[in-house]
N, C-alpha and C positions, 0 to 999 in steps of 0.2 A: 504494500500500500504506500503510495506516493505521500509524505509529507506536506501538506499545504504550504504558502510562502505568507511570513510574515505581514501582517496588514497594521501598518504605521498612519496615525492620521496628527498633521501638522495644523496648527492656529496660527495665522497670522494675518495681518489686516492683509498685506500685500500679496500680492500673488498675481499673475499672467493676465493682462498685459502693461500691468504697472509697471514702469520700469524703473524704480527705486531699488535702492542697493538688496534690503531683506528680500523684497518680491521677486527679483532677478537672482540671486542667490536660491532661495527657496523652488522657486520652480525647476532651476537645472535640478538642484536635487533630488528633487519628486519626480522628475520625469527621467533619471537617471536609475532610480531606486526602481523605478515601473518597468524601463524598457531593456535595461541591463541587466537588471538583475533578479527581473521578475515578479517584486513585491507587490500586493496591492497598497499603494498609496490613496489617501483620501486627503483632503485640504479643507477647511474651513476657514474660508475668506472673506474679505469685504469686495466691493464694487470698488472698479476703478478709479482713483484718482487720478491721473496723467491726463493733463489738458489736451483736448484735443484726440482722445481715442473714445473710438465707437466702439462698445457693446450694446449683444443684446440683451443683459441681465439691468440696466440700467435704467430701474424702473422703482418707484419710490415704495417704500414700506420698508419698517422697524423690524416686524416678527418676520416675512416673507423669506423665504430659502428657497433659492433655485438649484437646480443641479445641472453641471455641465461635466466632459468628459474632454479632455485633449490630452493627446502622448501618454494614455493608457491612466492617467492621475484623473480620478473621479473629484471636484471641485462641487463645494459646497457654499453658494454665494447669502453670503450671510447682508442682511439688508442696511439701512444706517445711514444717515446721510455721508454725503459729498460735498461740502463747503471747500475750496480751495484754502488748503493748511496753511496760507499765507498768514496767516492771524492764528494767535496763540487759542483764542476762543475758539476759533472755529474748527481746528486740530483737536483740544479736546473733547468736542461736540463730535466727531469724527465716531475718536477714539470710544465714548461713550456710546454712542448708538452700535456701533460695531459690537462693543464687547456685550449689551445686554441680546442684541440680533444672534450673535456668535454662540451665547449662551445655550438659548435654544436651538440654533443649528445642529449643536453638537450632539443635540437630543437623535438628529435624525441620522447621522454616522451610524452605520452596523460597525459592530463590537470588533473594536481593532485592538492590538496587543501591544502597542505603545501608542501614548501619547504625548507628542510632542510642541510645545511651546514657544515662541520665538517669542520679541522684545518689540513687535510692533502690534499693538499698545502694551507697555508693560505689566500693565492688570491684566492681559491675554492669559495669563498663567491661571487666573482665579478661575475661569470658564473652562479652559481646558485639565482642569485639576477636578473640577467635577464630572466631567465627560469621563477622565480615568476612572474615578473612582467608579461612577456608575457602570462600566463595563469589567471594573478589575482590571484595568490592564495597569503595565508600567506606565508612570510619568517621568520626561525629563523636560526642566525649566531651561532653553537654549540661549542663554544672556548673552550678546554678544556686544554691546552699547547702550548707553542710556545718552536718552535724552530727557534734561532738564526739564 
């Protein structure tokens, strides 16, 4: 009997086709962990920020969860506004709707055996630490900078 492949699910606001440092990062690696190496990866994301790119998930509502799929990474669009982060306020307001949207996103993730955390918002951890728990799996908290 064949082994199943580990199923890893990542939080981070960023992810395809943002093209900020964590989302650019995050994505090679989820589509790297998918198409290389077999794993099922999942993602729970936010909507894009990057001025100027078209999606079709781009549509408004807080609780709302789309799901898309590219390079084998099942993507979990968690809802939340999009104010251009130019402004301190409206980066937080981001980061807030994102993480109570992301909250319940993670409800809709089938039961993955880690989860994993990145530092875009850095209360991302809180959501994704009950996603673990709820399923049992491992959590790891992926700190790689803060911002003030």
């Amino acid at each position: 009997m064949a082994e199943r492949p580990p199923h890893v699910c990542f939080f981070n606001r960023s992810y395809y086709p943002d093209r900020g440092a964590t989302g650019q990062l995050l994505t090679d690696l989820a589509e790297a962990l998918a198409g290389e190496h077999g794993w099922r990866v999942s993602v729970v994301a936010g909507r894009p920020l990057t001025p100027g790119v078209a999606h079709p998930t781009e549509r408004p509502g807080l609780g709302r969860v789309r799901r898309e799929m590219r390079n084998g990474v099942e993507i979990f669009r968690a809802g939340g506004t999009t104010f251009p982060p130019r402004r301190f306020v409206a980066r937080v307001l981001n980061y807030v709707t994102y993480f109570l949207s992301a909250g319940l996103a993670g409800l809709s993730v089938p039961r993955p055996d880690v989860v994993v955390a990145l530092t875009d918002p850095p209360i991302i951890g809180l959501a994704a630490l009950v996603a673990a728990r709820r399923a049992r799996a491992r959590f790891v908290f992926l700190c790689q900078f803060f911002f003030p």
